[in-house]
MIFI-361529 format. One record per residue (C-alpha): residue in one letter; x, y, z. Coordinates in pm, 1 decimal, padded with zeros to 6 digits. Layout:
BEGIN
  residuo        c1        c2        c3
        A         X         Y         Z
...
***
This chain:
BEGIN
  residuo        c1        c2        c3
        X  -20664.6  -03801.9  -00055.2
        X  -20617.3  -03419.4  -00097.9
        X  -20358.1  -03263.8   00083.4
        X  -20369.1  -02861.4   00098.9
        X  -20019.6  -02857.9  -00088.4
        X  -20228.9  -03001.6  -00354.5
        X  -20464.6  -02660.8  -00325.7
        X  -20233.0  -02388.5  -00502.2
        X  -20239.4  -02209.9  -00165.0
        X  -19980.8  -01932.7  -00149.8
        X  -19630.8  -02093.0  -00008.3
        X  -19663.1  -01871.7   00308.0
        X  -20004.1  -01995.5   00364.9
        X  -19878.5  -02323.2   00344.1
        X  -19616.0  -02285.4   00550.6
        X  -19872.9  -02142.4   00846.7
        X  -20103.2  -02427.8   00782.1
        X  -19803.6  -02664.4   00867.2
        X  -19697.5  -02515.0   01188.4
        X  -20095.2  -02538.7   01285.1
        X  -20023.8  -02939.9   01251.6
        X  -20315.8  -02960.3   00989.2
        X  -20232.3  -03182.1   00683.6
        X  -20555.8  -03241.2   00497.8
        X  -20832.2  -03033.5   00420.2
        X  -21183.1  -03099.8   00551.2
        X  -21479.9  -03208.7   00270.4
        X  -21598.5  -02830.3   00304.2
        X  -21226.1  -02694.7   00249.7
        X  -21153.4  -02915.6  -00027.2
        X  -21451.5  -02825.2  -00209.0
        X  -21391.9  -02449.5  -00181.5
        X  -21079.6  -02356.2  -00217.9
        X  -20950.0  -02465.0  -00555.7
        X  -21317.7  -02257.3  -00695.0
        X  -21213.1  -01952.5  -00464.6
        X  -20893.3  -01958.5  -00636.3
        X  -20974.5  -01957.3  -00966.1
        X  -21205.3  -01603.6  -00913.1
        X  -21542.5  -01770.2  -00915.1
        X  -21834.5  -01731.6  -00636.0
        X  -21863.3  -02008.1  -00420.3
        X  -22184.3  -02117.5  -00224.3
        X  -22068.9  -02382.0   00070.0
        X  -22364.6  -02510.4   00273.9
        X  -22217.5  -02747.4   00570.4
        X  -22305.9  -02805.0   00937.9
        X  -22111.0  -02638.6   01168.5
        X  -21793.6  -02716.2   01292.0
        X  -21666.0  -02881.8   00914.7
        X  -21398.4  -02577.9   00890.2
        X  -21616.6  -02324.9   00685.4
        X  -21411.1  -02042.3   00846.8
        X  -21075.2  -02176.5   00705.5
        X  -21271.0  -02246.1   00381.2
        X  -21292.3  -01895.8   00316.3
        X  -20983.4  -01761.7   00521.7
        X  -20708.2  -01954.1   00287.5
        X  -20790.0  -01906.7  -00048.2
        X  -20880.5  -01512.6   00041.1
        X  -20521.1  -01444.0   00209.1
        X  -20358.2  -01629.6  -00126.1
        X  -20597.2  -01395.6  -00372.5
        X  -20470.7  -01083.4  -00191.9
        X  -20088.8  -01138.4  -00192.0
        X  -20084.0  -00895.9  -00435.7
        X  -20171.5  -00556.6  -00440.6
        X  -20197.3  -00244.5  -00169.8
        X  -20448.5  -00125.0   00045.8
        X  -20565.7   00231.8   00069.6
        X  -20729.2   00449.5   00329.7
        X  -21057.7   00372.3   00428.3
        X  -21095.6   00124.6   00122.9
        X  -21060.3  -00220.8   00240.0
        X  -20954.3  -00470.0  -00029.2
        X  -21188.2  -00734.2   00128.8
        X  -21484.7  -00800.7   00335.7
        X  -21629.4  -01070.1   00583.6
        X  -21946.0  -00975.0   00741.3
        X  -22052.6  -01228.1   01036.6
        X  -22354.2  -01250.1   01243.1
        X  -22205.8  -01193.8   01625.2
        X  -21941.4  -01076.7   01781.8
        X  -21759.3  -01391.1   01894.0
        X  -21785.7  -01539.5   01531.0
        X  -21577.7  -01216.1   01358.7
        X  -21334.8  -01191.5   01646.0
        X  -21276.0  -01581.9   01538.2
        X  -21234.4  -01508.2   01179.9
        X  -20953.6  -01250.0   01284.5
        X  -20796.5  -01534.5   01528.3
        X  -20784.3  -01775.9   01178.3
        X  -20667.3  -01467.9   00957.0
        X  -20402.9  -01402.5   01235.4
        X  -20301.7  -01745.7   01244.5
        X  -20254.0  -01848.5   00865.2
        X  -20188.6  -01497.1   00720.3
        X  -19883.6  -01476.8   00999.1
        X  -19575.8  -01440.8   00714.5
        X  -19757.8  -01213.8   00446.2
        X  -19769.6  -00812.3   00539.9
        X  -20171.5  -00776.4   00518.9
        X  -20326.2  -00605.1   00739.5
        X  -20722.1  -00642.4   00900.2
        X  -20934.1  -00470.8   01090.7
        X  -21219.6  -00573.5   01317.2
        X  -21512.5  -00388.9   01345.5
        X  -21785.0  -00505.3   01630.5
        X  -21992.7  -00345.1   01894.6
        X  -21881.8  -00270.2   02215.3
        X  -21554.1  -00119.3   02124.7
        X  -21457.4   00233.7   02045.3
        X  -21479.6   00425.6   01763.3
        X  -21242.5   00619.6   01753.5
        X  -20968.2   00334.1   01771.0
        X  -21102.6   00155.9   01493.8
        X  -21134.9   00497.7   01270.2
        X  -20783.1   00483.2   01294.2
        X  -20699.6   00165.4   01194.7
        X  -20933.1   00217.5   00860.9
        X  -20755.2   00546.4   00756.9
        X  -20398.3   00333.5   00787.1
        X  -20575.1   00107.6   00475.0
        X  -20658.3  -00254.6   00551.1
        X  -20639.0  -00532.3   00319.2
        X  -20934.8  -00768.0   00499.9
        X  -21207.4  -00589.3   00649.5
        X  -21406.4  -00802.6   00905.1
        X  -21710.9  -00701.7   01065.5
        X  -22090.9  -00748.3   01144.2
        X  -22320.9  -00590.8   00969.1
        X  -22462.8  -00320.2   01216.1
        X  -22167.3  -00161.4   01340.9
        X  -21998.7  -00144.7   00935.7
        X  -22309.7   00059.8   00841.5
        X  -22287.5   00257.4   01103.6
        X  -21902.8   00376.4   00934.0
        X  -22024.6   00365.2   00626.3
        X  -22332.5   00624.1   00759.2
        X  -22036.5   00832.8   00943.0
        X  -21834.6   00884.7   00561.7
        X  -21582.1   00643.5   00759.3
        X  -21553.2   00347.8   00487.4
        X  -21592.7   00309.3   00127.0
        X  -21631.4  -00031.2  -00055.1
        X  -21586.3   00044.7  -00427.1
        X  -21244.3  -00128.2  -00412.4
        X  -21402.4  -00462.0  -00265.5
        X  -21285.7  -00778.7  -00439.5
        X  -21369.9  -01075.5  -00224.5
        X  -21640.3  -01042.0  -00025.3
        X  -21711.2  -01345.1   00252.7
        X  -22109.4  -01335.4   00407.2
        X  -22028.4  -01604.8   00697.5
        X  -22323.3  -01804.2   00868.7
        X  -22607.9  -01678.9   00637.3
        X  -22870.4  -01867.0   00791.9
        X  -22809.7  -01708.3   01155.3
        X  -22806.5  -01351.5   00963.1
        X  -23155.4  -01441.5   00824.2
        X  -23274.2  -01573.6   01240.7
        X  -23066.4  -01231.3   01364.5
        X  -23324.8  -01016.2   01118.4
        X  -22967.6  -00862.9   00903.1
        X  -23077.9  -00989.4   00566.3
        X  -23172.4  -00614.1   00445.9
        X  -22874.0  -00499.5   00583.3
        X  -22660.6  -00756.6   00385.7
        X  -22876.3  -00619.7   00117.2
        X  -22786.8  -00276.7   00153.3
        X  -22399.6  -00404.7   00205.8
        X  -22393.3  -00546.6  -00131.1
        X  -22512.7  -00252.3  -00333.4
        X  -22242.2  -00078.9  -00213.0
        X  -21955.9  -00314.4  -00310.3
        X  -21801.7  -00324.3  -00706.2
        X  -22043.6  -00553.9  -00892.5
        X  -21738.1  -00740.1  -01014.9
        X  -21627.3  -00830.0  -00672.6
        X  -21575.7  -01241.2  -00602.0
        X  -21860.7  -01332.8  -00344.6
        X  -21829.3  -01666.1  -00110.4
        X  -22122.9  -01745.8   00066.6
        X  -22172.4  -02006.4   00319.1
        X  -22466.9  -02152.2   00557.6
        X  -22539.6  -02445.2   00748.1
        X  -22904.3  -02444.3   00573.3
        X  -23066.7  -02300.3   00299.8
        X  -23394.7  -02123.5   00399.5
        X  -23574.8  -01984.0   00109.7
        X  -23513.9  -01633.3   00209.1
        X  -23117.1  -01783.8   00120.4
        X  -23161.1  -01884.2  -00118.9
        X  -23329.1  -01576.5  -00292.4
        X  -23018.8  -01370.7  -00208.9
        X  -22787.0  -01621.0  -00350.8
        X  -22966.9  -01580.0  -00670.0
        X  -22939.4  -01178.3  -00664.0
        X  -22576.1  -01148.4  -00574.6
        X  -22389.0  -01459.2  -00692.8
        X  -22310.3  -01503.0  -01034.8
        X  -22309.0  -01877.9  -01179.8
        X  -22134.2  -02012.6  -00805.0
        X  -21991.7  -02315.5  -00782.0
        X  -22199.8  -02512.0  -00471.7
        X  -22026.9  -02728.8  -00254.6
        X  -22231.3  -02908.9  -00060.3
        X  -22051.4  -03183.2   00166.1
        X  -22344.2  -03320.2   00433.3
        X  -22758.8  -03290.8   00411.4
        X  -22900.4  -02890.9   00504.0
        X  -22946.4  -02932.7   00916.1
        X  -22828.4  -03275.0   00964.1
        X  -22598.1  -03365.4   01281.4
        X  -22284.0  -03537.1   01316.4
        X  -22305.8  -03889.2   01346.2
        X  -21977.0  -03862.2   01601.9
        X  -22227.3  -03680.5   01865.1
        X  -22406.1  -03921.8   02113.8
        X  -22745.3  -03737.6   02167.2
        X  -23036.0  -03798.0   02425.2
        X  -23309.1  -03620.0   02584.8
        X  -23507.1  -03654.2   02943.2
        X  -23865.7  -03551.9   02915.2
        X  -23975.2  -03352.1   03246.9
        X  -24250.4  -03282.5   03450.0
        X  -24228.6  -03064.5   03766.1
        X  -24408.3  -03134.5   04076.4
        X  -24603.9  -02841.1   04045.6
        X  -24577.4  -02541.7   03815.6
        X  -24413.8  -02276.7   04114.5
        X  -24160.3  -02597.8   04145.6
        X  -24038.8  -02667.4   03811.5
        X  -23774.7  -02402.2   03758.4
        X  -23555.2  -02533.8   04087.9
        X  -23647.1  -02880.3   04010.1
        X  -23536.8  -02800.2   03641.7
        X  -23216.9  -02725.9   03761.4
        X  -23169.0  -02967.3   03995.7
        X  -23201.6  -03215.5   03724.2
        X  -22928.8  -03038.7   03549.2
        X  -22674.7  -03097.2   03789.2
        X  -22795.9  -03471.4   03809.9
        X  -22749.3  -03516.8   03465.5
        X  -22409.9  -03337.3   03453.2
        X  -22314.7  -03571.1   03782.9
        X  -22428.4  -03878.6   03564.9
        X  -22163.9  -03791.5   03286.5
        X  -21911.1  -03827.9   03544.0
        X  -21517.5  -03787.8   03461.0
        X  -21628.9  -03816.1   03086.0
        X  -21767.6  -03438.9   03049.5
        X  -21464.5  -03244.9   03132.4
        X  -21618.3  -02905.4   03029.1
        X  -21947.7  -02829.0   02860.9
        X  -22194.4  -02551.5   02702.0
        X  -22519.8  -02522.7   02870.1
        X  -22771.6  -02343.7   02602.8
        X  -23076.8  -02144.8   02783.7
        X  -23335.9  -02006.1   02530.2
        X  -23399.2  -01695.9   02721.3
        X  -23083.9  -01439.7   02853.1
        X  -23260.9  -01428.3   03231.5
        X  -23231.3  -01795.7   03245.6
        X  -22864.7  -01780.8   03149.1
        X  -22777.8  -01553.4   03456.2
        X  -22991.5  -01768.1   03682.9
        X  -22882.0  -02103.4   03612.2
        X  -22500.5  -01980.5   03565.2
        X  -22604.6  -01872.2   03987.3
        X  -22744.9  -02175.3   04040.0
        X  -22467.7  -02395.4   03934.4
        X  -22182.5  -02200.8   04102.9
        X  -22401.4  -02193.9   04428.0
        X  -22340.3  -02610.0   04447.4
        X  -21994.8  -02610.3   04370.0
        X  -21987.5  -02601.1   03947.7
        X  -21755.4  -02371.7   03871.2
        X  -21979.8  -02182.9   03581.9
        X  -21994.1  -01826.1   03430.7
        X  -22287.4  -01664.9   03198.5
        X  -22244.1  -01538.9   02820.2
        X  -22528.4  -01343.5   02600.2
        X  -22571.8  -01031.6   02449.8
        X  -22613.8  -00806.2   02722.2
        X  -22273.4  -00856.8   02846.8
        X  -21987.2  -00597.6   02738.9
        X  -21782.3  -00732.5   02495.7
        X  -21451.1  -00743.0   02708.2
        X  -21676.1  -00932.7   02935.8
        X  -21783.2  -01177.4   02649.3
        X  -21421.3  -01187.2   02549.0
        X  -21267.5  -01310.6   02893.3
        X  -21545.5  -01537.8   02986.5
        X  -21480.9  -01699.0   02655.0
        X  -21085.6  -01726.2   02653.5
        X  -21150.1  -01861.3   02999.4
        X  -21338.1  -02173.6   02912.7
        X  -21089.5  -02169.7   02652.1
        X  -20802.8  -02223.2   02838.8
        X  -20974.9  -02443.8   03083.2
        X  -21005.3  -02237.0   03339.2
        X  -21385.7  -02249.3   03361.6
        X  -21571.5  -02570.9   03334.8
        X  -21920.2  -02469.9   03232.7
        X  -22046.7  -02196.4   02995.3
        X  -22409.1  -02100.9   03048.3
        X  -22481.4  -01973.4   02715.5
        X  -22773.4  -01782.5   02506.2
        X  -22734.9  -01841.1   02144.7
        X  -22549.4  -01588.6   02100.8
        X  -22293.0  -01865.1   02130.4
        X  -22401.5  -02131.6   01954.0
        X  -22250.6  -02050.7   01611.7
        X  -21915.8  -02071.7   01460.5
        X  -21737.1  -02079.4   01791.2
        X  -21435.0  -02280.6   01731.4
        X  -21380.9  -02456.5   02096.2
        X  -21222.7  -02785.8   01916.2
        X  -21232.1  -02968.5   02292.6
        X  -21570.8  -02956.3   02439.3
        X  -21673.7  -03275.1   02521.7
        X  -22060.5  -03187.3   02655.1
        X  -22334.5  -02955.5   02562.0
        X  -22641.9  -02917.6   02740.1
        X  -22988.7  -02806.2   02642.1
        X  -23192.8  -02629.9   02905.3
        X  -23448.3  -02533.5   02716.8
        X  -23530.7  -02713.1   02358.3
        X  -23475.6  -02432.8   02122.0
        X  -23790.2  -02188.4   02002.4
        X  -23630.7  -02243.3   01648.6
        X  -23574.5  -02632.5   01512.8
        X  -23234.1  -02516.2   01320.1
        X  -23064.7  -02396.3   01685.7
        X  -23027.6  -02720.5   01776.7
        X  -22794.6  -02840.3   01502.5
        X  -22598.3  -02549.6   01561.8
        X  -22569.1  -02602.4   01944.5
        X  -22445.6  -02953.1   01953.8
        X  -22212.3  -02856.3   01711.2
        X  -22018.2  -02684.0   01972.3
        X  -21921.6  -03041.9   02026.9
        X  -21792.6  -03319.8   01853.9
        X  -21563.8  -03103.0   01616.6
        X  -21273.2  -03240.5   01471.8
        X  -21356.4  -03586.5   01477.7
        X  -21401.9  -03623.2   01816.4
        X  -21683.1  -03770.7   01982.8
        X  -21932.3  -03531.6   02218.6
        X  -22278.4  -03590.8   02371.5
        X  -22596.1  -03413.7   02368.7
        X  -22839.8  -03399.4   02637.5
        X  -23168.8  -03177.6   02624.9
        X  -23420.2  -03104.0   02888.7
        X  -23791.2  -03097.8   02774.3
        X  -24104.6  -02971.4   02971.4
        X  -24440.8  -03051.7   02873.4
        X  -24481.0  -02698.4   02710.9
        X  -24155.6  -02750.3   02517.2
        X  -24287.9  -03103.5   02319.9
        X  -24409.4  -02944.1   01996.5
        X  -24061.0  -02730.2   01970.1
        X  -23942.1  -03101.2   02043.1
        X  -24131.6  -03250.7   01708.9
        X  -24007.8  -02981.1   01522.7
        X  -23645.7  -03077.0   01583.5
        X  -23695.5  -03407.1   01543.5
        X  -23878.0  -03342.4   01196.6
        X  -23565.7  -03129.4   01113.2
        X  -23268.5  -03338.4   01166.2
        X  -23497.8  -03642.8   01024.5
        X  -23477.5  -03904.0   01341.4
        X  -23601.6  -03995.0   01672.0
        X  -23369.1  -03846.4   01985.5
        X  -23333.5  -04109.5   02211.2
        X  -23513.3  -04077.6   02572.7
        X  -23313.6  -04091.3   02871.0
        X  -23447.5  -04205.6   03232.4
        X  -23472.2  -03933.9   03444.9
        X  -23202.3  -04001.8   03730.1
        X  -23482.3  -03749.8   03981.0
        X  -23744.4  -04010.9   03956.4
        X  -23611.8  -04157.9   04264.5
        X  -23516.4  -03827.6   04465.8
        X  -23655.7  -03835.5   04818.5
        X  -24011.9  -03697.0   04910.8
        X  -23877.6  -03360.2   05003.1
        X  -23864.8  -03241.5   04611.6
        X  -24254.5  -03275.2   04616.0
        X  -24367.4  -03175.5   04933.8
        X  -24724.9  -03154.8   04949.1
        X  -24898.2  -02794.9   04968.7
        X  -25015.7  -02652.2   05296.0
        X  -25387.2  -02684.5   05325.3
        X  -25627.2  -02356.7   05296.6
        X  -25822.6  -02270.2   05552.5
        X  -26189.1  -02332.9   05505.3
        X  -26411.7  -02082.8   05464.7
        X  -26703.4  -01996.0   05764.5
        X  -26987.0  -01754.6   05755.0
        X  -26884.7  -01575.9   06038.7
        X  -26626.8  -01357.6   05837.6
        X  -26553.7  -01149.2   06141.2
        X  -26322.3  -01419.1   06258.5
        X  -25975.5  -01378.5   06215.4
        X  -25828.1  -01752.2   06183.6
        X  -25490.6  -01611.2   06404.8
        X  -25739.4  -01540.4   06703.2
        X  -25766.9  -01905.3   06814.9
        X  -26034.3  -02060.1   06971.9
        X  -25935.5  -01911.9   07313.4
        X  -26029.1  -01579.0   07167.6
        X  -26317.8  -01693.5   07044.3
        X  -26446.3  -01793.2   07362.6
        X  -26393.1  -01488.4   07480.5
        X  -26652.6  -01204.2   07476.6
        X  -26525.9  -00921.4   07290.4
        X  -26333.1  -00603.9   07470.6
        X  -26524.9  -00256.9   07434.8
        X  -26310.1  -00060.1   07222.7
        X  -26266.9   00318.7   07270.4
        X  -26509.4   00401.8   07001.9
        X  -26788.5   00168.4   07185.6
        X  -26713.9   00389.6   07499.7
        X  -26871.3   00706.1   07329.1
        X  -27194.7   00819.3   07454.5
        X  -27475.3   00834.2   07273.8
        X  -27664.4   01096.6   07182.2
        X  -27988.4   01241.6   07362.4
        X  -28291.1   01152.1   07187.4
        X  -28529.0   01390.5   07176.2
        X  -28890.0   01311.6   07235.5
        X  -29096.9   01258.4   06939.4
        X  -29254.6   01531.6   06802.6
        X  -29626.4   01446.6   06752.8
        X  -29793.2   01622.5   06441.4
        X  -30128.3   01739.3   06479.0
        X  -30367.3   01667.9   06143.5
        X  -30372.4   02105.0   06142.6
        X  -30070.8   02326.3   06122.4
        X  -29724.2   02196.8   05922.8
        X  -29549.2   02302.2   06234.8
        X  -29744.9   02304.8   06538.8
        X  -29759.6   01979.9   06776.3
        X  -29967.2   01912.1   07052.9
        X  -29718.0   01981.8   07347.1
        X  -29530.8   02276.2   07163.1
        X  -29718.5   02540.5   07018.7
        X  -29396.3   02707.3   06893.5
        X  -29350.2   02811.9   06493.6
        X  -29138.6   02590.0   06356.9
        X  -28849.2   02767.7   06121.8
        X  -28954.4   03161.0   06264.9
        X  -28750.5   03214.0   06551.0
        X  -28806.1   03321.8   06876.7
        X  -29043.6   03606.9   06761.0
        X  -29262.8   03534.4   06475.1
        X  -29500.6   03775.0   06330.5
        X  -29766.4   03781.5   06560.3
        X  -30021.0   03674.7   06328.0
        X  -29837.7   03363.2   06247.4
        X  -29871.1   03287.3   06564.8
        X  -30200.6   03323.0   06620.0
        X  -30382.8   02971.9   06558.7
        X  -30652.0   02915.7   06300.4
        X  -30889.0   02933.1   06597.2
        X  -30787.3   03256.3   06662.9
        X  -30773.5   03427.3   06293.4
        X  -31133.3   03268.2   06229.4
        X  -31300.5   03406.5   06544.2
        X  -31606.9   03666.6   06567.8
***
């Protein structure tokens, strides 16, 4: 069996690796390395949680033993999707690059500036950042890459769901074309695999488990779920949750509860605190120093259940979680490899448990066609809650042809002959008699010989009647 003295690694390296209590290499580290250190690209495609990040970490802090960095020219580069997953890759170059004098810099959203302008124009030997915020110093005159010689593209396939692939794109053209490239994904999409071809030269794959296949050490299982009625399903949704996490009983000592849609996240995180689960929320709107302590909570222990968007489900290197917990089947089949991979790492066992509504079945087939087998059903431990979860709707009140009626009147009131209001008090007007119109003048009547329209003194020989103008 390969042990990583075995690996060439850089005596210091080794002597980091030791004091992390690690002894032999994972399949994806053992495949890697001893390529990486002979200068050639590498292209590693394995599920998460096999130890890509130490993969690439080792062999790049032995390559740049040698050699001094210069101001605002980093010697190296790791681009990574999120956040979380390049403030990891620091954590691992922290860790094993602990005796040797490099230097790094992290550059992510959320932080200032101005603080990490000043670490670039010290020189730093690995540059790690994601994609959108090193553009932005390369479009301020902050960074140049001509003196790139490794460059690491973490997690491709979650760059390619996150929409960077033209930004990687536009990273690449503006490193040395002789720099060493190590690539690595959990799948590989055809949109991958196009950009392998472009920037890697003659790699050496390493390949150690089928594209989007789960670990066989992860017990998985979903309930399918049907709400009472539709305005129910959300509370009854989560009330299910908190049976199902009650049904795991001492066995799921912390977990990651994955909610498709940021909202839900904040909601159900509520939700669970509200009956006692002591929970906290993590997605992208949060601040990053928000992000950061939520995370080294759960961490440490201190918080039992992260309600999570996938902004956490890659690369996240939580080695103890014992539970994760679909709320919502994933929109995209390849999420849910990468979610229950936040469990079961290392060896250890974890289980799986997924929620499905009747709208989320076909996003159900599609995972099932992905990962190539059948996810067991589970009973649903509601199906025996008491009556009160479906409480029947109030009936309508039927409809009568006497609008008029107000249903809060009662039947007293109906009985009842309606109060004059103040408006039925108003007297009505005079009518005037009816003028009658004789078959003669427009504007005589019998009883009123008057001129209609004239006045009280019309011309006198309008007023004169045809009887009078046609006499003698």
């Amino acid at each position: 069996m390969t042990k990583f003295s075995d690996l060439n690694l850089d005596a210091k390296v080794l002597k980091a690796i030791a004091e992390t209590g690690y002894d032999t290499p994972t399949p994806i580290q053992a495949g890697a390395i001893a390529p990486a250190l002979e200068g050639r690209d590498v292209l590693g495609i394995a599920q998460t949680g096999t130890g890509k990040t130490a993969a690439f970490t080792l062999p790049m802090i032995t390559l740049l033993g040698r050699g001094r960095a210069r101001a605002r020219m980093p010697r190296s580069l790791v681009l990574a999707p999120t956040r979380e997953l390049a403030a990891q890759v620091a954590e691992n170059f922290d860790t094993y690059a602990k005796y040797t004098k490099l230097s790094k810099a992290l550059l992510i959203g959320g932080t200032s500036f101005k603080d990490q302008d000043k670490i670039i124009d010290k020189g730093v030997d690995v540059l790690i950042a994601t994609p959108g915020r090193l553009l932005d110093h390369l479009e301020r005159g902050k960074l140049i890459l001509t003196d790139v010689k490794v460059m690491v593209v973490d997690e491709a396939d979650r760059m390619l769901d996150m929409g960077f692939i033209p930004d990687i794109e536009e990273i690449f053209k503006r490193t040395p074309f002789t720099r060493q490239t190590l690539f690595f994904s959990a799948t590989m999409a055809p949109e991958i695999e196009r950009i392998t071809n472009t920037f890697l030269s003659n790699p050496a794959k390493i390949e150690v488990a089928r594209a989007a296949t789960t670990n066989d050490n992860i017990k998985q299982g979903v309930v399918v779920f049907k709400g009472s009625e539709k305005r129910k399903e959300p509370s009854e949704k989560r009330a299910l949750l908190r049976a199902l996490i009650d049904g795991e009983g001492e066995a799921c000592t912390n977990a990651i509860i994955f909610c498709n849609r940021k909202s839900d996240v904040d909601i159900v995180a509520k939700s669970l605190n509200k009956y006692g689960y002591n929970a906290s929320p993590i997605h992208g709107d949060l601040d990053q120093s928000h992000r950061t302590k939520t995370l080294d909570k759960f961490r440490d222990n201190e918080l039992r259940f992260l309600v999570a968007s996938d902004v956490a489900a890659r690369g996240l290197d939580i080695p103890a979680v014992t539970h994760v917990f679909n709320f919502d089947v994933p929109s995209h089949a390849e999420d849910y490899v990468h979610r229950i991979g936040r469990t079961g790492r290392a060896g250890r066992s974890g289980t799986a448990i997924m929620i499905c509504i009747p709208r989320d079945e076909k996003n159900l087939e599609d995972v099932e066609r992905l990962v190539k087998e059948t996810i067991p059903r589970l009973d649903n431990p509601m199906k025996d809650a008491p009556a009160k979860e479906e409480a029947a709707p109030e009936e309508k009140p039927k409809r009568t042809r006497n609008r008029r009626k107000k249903d809060d009147e009662g039947d007293a009131a109906e009985a009842k002959p309606a109060e004059k209001t103040a408006q039925d008090e108003k007297p009505k007007r005079e009518e005037k008699p009816r003028q009658e119109r004789s078959r003669g003048g427009r504007g005589r009547g019998r009883n009123e010989p008057g001129v209609v329209g004239m006045g009280d003194e019309p011309p006198a020989f309008i007023a004169m009647s045809f009887a009078e103008r046609t006499k003698g």
